[in-house]
RODREN-495330 format. One record per atom (N, C-alpha, C): atom name; residue number from 1; chain; residue in three letters; x, y, z. Coordinates in nm, 3 decimals. Atoms other than C-alpha are relative to their C-alpha. Layout:
! RODREN-495330
<pt><a>CA</a><k>NUM</k><c>A</c><r>ala</r><c1>X</c1><c2>Y</c2><c3>Z</c3></pt>
...
END
This chain:
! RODREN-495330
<pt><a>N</a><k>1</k><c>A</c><r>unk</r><c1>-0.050</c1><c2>-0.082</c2><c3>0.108</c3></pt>
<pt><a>CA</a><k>1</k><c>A</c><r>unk</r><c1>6.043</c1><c2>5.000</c2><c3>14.262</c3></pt>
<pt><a>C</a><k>1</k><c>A</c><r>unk</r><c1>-0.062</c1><c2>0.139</c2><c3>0.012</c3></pt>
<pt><a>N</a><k>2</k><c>A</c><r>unk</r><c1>0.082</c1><c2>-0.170</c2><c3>-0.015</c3></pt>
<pt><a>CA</a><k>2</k><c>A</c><r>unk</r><c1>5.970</c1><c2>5.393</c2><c3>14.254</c3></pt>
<pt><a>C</a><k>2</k><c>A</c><r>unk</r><c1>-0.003</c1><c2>0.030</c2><c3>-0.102</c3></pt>
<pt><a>N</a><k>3</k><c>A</c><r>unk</r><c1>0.056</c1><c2>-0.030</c2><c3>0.148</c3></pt>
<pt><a>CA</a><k>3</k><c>A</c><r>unk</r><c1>5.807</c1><c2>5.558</c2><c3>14.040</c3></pt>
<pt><a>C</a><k>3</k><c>A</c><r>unk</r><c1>0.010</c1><c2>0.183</c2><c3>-0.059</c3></pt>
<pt><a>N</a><k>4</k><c>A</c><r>unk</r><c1>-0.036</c1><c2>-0.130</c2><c3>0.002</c3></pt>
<pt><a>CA</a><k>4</k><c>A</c><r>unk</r><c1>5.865</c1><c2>5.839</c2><c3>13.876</c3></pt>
<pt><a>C</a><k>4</k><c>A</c><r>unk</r><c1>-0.074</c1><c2>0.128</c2><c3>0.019</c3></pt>
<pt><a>N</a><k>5</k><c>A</c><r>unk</r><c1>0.098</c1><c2>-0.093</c2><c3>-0.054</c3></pt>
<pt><a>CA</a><k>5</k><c>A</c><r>unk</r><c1>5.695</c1><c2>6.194</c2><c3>13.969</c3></pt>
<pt><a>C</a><k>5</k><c>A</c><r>unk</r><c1>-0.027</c1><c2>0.118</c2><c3>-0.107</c3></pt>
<pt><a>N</a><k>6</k><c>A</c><r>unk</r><c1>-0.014</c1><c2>-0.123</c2><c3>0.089</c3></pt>
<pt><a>CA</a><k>6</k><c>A</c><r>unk</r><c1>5.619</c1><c2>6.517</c2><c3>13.823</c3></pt>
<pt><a>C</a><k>6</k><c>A</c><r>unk</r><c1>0.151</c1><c2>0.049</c2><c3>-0.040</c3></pt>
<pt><a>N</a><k>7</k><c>A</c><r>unk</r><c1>-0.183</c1><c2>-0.124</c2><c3>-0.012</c3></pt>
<pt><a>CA</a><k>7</k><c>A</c><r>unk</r><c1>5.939</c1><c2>6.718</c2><c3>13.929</c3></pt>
<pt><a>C</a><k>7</k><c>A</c><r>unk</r><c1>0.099</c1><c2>-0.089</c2><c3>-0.021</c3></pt>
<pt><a>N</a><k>8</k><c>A</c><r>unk</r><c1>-0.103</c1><c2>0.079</c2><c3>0.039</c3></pt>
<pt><a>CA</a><k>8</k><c>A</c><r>unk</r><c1>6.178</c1><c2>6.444</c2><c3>13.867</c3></pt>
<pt><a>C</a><k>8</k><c>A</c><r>unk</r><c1>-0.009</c1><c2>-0.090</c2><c3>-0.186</c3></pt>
<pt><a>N</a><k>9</k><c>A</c><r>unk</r><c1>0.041</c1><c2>-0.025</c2><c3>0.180</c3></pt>
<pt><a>CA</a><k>9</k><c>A</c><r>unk</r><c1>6.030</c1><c2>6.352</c2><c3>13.507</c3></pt>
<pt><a>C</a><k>9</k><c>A</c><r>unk</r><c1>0.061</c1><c2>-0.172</c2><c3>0.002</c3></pt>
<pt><a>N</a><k>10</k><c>A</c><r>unk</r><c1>-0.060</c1><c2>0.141</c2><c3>0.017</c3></pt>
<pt><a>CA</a><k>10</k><c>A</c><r>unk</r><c1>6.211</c1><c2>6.037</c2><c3>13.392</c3></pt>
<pt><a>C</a><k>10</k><c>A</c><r>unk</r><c1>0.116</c1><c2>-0.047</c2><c3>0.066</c3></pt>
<pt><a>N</a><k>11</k><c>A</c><r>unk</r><c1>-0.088</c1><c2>0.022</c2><c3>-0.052</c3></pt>
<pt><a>CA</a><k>11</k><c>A</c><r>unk</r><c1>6.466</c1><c2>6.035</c2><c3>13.599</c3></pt>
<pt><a>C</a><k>11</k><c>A</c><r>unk</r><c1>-0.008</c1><c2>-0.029</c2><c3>0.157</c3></pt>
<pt><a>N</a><k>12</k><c>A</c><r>unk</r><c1>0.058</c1><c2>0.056</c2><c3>-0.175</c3></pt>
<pt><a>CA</a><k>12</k><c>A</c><r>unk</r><c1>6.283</c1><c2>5.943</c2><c3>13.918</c3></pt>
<pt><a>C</a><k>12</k><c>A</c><r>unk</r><c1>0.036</c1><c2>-0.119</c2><c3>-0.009</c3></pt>
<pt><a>N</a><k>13</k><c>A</c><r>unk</r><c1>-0.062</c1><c2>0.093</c2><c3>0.016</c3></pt>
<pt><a>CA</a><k>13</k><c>A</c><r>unk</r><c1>6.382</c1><c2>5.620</c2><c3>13.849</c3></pt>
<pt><a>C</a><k>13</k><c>A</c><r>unk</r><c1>0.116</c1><c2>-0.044</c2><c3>0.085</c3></pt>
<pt><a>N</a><k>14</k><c>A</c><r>unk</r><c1>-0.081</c1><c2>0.010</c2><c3>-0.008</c3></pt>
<pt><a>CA</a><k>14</k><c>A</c><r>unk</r><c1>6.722</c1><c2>5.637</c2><c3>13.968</c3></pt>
<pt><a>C</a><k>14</k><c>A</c><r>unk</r><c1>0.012</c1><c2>0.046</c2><c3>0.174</c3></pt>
<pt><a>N</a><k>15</k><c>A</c><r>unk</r><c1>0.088</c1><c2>-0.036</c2><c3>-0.206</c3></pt>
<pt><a>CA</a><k>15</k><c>A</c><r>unk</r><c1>6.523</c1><c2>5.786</c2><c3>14.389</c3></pt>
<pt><a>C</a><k>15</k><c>A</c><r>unk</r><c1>0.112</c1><c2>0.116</c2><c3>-0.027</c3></pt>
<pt><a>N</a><k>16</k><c>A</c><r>unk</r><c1>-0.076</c1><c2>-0.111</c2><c3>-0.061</c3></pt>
<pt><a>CA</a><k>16</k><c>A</c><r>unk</r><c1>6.797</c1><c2>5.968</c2><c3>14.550</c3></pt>
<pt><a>C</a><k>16</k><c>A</c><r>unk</r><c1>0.170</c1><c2>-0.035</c2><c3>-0.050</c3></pt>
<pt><a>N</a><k>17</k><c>A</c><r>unk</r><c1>-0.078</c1><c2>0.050</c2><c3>0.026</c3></pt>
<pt><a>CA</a><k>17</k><c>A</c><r>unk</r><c1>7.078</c1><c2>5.836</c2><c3>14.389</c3></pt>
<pt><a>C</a><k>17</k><c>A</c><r>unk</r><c1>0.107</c1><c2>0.126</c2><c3>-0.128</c3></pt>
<pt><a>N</a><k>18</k><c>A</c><r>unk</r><c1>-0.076</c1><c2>-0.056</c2><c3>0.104</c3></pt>
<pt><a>CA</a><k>18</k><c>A</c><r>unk</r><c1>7.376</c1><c2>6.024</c2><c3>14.144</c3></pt>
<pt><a>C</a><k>18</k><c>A</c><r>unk</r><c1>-0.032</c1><c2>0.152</c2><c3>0.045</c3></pt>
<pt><a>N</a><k>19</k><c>A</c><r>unk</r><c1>-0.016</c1><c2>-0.120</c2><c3>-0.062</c3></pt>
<pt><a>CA</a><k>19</k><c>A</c><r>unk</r><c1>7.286</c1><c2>6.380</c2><c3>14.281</c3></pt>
<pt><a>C</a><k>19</k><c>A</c><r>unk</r><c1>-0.057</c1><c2>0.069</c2><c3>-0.145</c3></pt>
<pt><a>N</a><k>20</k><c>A</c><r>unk</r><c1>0.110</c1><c2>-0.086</c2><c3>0.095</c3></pt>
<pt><a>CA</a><k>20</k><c>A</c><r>unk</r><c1>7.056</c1><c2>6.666</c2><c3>14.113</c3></pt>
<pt><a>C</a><k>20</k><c>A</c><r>unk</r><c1>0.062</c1><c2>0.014</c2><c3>-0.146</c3></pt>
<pt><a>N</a><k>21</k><c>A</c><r>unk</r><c1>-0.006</c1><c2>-0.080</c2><c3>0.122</c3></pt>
<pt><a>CA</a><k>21</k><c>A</c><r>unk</r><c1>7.262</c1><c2>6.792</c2><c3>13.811</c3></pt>
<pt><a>C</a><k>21</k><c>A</c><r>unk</r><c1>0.001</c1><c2>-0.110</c2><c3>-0.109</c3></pt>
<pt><a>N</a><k>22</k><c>A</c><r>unk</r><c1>0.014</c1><c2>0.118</c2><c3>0.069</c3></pt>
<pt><a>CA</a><k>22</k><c>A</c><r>unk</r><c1>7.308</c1><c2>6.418</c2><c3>13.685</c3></pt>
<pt><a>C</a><k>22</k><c>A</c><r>unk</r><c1>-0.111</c1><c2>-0.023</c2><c3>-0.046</c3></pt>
<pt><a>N</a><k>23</k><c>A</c><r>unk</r><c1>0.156</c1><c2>0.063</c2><c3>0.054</c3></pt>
<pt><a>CA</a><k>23</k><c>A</c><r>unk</r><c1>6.979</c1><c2>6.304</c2><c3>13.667</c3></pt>
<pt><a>C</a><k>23</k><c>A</c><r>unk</r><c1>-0.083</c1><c2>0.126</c2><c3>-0.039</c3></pt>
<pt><a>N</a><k>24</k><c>A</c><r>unk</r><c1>0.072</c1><c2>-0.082</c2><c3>0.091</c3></pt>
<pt><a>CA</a><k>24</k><c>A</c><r>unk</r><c1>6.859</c1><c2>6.683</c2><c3>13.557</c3></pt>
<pt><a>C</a><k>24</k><c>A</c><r>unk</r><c1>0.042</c1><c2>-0.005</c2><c3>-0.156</c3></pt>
<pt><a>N</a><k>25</k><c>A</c><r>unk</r><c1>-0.069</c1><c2>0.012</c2><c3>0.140</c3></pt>
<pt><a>CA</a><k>25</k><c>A</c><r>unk</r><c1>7.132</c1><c2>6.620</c2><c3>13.244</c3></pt>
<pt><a>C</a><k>25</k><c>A</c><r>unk</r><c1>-0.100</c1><c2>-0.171</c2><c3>-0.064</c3></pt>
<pt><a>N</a><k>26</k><c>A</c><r>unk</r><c1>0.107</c1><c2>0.076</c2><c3>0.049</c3></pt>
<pt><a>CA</a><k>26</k><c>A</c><r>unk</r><c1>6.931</c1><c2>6.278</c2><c3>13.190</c3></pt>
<pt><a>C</a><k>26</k><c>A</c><r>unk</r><c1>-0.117</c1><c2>0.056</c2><c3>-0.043</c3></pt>
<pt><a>N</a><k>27</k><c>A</c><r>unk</r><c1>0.158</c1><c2>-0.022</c2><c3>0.045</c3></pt>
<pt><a>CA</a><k>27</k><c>A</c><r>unk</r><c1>6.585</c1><c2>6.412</c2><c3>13.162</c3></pt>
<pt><a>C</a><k>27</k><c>A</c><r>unk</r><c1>0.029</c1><c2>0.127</c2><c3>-0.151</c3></pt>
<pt><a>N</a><k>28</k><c>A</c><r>unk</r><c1>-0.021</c1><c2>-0.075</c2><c3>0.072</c3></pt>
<pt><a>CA</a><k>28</k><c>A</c><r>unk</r><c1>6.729</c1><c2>6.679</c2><c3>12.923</c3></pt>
<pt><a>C</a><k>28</k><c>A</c><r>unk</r><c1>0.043</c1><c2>-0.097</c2><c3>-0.125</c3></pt>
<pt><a>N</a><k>29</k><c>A</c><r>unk</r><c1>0.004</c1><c2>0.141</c2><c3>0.148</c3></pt>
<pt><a>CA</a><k>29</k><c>A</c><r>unk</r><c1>6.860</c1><c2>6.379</c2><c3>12.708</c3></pt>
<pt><a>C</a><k>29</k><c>A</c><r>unk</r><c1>-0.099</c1><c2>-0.054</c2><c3>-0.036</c3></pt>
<pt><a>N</a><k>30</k><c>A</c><r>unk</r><c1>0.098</c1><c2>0.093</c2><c3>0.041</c3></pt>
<pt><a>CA</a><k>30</k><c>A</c><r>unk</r><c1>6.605</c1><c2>6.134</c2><c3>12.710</c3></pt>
<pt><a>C</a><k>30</k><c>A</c><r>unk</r><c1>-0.126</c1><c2>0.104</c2><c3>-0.047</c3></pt>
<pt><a>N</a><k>31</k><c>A</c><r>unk</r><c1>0.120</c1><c2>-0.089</c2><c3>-0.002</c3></pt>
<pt><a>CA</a><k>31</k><c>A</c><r>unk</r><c1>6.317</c1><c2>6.407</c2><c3>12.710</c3></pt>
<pt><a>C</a><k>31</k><c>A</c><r>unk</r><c1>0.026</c1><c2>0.020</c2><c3>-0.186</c3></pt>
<pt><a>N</a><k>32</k><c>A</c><r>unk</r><c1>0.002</c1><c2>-0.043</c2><c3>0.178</c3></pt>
<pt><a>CA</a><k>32</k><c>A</c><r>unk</r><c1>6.492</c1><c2>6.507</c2><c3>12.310</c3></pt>
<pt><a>C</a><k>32</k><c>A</c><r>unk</r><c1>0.025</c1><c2>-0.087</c2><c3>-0.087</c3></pt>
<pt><a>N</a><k>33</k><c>A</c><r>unk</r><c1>0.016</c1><c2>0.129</c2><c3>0.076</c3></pt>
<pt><a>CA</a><k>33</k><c>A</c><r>unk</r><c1>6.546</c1><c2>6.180</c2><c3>12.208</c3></pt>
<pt><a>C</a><k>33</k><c>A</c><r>unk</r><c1>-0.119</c1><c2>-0.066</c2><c3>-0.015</c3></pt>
<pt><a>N</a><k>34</k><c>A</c><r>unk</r><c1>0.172</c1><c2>0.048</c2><c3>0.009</c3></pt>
<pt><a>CA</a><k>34</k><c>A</c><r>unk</r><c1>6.190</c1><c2>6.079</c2><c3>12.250</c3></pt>
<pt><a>C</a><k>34</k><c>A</c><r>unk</r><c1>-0.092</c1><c2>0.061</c2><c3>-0.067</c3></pt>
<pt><a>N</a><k>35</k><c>A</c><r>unk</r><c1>0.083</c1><c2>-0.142</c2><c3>0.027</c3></pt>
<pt><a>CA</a><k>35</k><c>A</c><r>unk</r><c1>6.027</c1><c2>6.381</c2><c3>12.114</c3></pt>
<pt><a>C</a><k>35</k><c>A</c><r>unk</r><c1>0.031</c1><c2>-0.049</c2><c3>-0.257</c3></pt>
<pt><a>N</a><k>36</k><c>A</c><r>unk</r><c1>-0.057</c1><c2>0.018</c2><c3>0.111</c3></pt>
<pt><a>CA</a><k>36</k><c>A</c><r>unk</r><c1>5.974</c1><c2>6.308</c2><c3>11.738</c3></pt>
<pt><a>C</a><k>36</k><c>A</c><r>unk</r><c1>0.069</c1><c2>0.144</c2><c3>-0.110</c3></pt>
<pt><a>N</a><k>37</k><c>A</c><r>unk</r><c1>-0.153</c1><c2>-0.138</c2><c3>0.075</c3></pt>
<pt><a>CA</a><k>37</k><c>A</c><r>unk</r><c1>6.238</c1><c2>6.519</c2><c3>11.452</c3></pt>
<pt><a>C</a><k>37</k><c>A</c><r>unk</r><c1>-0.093</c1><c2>-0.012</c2><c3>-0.111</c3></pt>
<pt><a>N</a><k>38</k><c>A</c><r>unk</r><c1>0.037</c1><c2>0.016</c2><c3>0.158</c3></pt>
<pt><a>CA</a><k>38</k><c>A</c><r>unk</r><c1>6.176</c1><c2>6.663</c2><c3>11.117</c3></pt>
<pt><a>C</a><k>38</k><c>A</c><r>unk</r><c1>0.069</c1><c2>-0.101</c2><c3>-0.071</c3></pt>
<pt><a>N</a><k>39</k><c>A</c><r>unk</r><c1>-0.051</c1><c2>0.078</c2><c3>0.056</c3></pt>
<pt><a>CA</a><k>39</k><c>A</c><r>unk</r><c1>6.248</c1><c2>6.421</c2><c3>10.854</c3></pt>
<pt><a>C</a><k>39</k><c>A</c><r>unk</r><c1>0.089</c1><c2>0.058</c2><c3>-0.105</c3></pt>
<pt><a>N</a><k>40</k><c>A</c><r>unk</r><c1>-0.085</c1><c2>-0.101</c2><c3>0.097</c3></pt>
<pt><a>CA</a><k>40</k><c>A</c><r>unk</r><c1>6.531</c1><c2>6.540</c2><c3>10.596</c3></pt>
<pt><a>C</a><k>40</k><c>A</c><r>unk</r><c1>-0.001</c1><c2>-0.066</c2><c3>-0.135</c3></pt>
<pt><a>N</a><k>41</k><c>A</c><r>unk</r><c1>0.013</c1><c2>-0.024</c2><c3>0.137</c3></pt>
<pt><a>CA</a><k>41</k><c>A</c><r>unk</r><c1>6.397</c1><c2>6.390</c2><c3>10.309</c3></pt>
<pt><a>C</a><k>41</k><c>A</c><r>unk</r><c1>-0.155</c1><c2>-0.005</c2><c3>-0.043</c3></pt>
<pt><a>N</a><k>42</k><c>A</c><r>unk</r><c1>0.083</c1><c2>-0.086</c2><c3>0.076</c3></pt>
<pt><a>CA</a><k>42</k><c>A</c><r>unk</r><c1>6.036</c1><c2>6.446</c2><c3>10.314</c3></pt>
<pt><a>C</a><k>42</k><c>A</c><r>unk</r><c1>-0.069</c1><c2>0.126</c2><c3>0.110</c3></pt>
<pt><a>N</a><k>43</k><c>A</c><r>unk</r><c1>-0.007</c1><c2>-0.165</c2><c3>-0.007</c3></pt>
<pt><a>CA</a><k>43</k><c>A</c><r>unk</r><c1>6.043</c1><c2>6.755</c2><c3>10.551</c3></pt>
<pt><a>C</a><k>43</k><c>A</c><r>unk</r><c1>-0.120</c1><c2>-0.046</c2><c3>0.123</c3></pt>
<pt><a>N</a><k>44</k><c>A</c><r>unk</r><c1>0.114</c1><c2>0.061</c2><c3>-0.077</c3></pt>
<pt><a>CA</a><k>44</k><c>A</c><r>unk</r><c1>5.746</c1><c2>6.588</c2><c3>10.781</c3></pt>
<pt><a>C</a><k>44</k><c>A</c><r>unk</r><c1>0.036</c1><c2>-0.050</c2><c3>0.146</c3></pt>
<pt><a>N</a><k>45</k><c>A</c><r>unk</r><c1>-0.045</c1><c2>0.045</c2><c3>-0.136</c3></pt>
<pt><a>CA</a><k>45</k><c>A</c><r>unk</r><c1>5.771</c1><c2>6.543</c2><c3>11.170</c3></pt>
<pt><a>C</a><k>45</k><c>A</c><r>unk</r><c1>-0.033</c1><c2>-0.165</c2><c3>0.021</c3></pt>
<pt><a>N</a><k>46</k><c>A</c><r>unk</r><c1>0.027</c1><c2>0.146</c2><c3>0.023</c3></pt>
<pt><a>CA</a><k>46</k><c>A</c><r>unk</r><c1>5.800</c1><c2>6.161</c2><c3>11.179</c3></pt>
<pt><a>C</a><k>46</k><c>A</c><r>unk</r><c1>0.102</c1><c2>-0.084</c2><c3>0.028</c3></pt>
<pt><a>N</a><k>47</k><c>A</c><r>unk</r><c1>-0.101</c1><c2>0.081</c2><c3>-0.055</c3></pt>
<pt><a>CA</a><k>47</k><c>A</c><r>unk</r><c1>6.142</c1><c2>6.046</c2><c3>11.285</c3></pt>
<pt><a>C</a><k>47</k><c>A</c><r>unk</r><c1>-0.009</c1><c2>0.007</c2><c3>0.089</c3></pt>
<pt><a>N</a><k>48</k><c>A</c><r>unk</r><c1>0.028</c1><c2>0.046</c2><c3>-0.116</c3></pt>
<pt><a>CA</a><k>48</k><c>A</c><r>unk</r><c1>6.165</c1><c2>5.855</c2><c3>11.585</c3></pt>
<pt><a>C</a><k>48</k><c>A</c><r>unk</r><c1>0.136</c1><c2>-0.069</c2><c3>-0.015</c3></pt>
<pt><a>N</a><k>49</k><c>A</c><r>unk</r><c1>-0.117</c1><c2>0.114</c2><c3>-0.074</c3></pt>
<pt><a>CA</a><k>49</k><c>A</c><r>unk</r><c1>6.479</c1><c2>5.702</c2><c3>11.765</c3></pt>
<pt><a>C</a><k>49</k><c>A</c><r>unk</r><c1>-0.023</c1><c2>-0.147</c2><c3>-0.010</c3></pt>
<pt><a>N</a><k>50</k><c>A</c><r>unk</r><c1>0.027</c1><c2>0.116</c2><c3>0.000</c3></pt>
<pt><a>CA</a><k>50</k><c>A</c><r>unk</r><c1>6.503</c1><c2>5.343</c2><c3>11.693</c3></pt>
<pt><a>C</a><k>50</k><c>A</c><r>unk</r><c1>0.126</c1><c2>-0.046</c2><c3>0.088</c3></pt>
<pt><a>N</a><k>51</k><c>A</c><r>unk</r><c1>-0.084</c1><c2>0.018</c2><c3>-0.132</c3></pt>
<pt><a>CA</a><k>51</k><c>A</c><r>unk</r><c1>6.833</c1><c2>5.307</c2><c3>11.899</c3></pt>
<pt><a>C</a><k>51</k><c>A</c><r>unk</r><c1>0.115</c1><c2>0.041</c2><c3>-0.074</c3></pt>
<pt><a>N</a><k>52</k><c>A</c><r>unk</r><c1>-0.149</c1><c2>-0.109</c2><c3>-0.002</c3></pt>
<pt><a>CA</a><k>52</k><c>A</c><r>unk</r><c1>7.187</c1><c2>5.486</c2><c3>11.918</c3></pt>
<pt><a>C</a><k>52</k><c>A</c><r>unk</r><c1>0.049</c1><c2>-0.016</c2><c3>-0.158</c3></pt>
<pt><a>N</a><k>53</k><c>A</c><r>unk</r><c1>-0.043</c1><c2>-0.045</c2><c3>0.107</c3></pt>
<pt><a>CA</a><k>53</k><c>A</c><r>unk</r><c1>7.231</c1><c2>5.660</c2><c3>11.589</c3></pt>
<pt><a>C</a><k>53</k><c>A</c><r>unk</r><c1>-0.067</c1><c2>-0.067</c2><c3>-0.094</c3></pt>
<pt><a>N</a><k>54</k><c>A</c><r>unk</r><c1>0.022</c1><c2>0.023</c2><c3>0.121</c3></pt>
<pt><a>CA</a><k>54</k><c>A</c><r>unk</r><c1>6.962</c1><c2>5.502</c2><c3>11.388</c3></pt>
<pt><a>C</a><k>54</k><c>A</c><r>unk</r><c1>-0.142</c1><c2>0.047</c2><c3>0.049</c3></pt>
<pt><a>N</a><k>55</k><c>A</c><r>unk</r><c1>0.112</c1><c2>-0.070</c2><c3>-0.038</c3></pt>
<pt><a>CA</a><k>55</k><c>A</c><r>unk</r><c1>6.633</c1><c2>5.712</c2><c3>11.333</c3></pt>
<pt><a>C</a><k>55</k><c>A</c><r>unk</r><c1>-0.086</c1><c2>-0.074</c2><c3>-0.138</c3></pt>
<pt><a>N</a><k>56</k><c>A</c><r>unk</r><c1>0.117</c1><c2>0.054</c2><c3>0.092</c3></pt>
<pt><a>CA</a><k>56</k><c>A</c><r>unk</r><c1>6.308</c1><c2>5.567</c2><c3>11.117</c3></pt>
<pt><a>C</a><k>56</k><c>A</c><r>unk</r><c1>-0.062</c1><c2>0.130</c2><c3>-0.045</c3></pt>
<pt><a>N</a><k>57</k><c>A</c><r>unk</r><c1>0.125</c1><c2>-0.078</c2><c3>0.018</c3></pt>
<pt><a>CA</a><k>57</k><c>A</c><r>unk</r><c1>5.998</c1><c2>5.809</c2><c3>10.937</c3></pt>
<pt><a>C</a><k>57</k><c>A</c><r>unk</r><c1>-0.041</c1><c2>-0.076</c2><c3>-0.001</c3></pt>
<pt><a>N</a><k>58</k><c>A</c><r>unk</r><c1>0.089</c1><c2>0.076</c2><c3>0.018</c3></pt>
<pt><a>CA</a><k>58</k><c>A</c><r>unk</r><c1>5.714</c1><c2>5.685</c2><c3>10.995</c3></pt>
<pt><a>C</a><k>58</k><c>A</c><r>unk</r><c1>-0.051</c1><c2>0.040</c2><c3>-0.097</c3></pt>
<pt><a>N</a><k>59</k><c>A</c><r>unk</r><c1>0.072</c1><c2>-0.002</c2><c3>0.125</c3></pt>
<pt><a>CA</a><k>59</k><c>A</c><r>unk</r><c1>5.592</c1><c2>5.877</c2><c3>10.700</c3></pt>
<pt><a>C</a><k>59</k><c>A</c><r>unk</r><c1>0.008</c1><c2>-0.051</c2><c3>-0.122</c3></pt>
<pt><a>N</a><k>60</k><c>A</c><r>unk</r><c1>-0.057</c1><c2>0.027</c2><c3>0.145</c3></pt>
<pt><a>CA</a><k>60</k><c>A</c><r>unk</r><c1>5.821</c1><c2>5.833</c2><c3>10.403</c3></pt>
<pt><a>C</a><k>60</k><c>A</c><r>unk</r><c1>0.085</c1><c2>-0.189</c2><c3>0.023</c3></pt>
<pt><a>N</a><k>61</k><c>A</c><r>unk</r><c1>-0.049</c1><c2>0.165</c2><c3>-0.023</c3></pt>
<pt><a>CA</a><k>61</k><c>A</c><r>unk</r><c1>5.917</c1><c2>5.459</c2><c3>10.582</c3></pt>
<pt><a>C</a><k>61</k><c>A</c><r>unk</r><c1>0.155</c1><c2>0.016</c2><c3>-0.070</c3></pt>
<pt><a>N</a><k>62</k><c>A</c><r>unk</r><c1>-0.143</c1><c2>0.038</c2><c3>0.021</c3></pt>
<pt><a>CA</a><k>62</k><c>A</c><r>unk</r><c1>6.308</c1><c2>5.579</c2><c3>10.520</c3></pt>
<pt><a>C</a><k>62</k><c>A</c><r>unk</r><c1>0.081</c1><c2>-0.040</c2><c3>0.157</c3></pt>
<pt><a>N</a><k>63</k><c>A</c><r>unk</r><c1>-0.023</c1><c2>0.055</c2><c3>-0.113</c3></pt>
<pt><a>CA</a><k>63</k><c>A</c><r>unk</r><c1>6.542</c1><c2>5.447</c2><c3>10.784</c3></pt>
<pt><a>C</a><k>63</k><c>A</c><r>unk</r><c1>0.154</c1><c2>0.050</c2><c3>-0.034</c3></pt>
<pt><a>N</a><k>64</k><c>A</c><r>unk</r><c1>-0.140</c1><c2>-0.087</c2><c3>-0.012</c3></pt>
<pt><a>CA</a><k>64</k><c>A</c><r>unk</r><c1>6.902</c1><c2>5.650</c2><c3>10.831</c3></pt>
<pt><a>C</a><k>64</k><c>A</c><r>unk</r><c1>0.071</c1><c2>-0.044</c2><c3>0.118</c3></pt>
<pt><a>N</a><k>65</k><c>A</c><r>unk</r><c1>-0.115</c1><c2>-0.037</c2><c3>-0.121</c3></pt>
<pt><a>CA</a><k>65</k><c>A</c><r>unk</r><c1>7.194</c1><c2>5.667</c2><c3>11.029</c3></pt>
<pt><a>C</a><k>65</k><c>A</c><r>unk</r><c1>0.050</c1><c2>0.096</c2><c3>0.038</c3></pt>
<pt><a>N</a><k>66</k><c>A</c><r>unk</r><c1>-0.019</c1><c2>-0.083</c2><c3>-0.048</c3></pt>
<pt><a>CA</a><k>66</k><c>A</c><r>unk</r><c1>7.319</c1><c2>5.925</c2><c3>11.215</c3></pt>
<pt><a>C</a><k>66</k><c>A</c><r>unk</r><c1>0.039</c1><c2>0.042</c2><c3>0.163</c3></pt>
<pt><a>N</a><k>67</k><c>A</c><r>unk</r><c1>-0.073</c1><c2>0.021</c2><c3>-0.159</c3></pt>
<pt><a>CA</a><k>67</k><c>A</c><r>unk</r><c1>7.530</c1><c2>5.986</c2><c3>11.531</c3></pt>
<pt><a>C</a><k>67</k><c>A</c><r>unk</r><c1>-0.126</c1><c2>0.115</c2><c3>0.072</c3></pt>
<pt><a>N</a><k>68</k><c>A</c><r>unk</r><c1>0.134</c1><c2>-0.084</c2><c3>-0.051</c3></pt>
<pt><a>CA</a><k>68</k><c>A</c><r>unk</r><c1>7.293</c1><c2>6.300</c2><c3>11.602</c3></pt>
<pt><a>C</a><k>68</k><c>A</c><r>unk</r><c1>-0.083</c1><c2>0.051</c2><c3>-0.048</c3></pt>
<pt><a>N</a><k>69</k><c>A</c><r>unk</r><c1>0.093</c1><c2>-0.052</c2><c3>0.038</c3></pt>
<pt><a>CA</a><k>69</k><c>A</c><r>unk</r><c1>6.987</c1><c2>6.406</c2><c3>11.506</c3></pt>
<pt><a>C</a><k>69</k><c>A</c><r>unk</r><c1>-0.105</c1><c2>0.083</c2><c3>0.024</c3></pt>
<pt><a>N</a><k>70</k><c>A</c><r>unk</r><c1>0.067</c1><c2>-0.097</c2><c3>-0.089</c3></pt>
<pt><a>CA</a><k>70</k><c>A</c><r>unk</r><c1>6.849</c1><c2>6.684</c2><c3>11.658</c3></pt>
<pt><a>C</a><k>70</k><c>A</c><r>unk</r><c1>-0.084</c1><c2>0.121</c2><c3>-0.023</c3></pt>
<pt><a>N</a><k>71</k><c>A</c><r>unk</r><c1>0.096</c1><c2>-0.101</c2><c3>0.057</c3></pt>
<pt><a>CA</a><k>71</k><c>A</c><r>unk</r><c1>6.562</c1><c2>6.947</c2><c3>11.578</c3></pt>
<pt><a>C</a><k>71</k><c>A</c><r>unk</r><c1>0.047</c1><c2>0.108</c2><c3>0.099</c3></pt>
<pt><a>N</a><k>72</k><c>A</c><r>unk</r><c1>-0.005</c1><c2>-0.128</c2><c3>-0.162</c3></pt>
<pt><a>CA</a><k>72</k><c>A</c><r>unk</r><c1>6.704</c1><c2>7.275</c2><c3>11.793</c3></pt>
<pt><a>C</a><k>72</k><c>A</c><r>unk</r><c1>-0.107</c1><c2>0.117</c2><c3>-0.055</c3></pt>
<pt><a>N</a><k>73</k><c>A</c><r>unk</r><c1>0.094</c1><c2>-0.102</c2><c3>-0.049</c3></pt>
<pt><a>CA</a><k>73</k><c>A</c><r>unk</r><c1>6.423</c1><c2>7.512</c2><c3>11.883</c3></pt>
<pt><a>C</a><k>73</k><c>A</c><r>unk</r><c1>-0.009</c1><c2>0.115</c2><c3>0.024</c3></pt>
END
């Protein structure tokens, strides 16, 4: 199994396989889905992906739905 490296990030995984712009559009996904979000009802960085379209706080322990949820920068 290979492992993944610096310069390939999470998408080393996949070696030499699917060609650069694929697996750079992966690491650009997974990299902002992992990354925790503000929460939109008590305002606190604490949501976390629990899986496709449902996000938790760990602060205020609410639990939502939502196709996207995205903090842009």
């Amino acid at each position: 199994m290979t492992t993944k490296s610096k310069k390939t990030k999470s998408s080393g995984r996949y070696g030499a396989r699917y060609g650069r712009s694929v697996r750079a559009n992966v690491v650009k996904i997974e990299s902002k889905q992992r990354v925790k979000q503000k929460c939109p009802y008590c305002g606190k960085m604490g949501v976390k992906r629990l899986s496709k379209g449902i996000w938790k706080c760990k602060k205020c322990d609410k639990k939502f739905a939502s196709d996207i949820f995205y903090l842009e920068k």
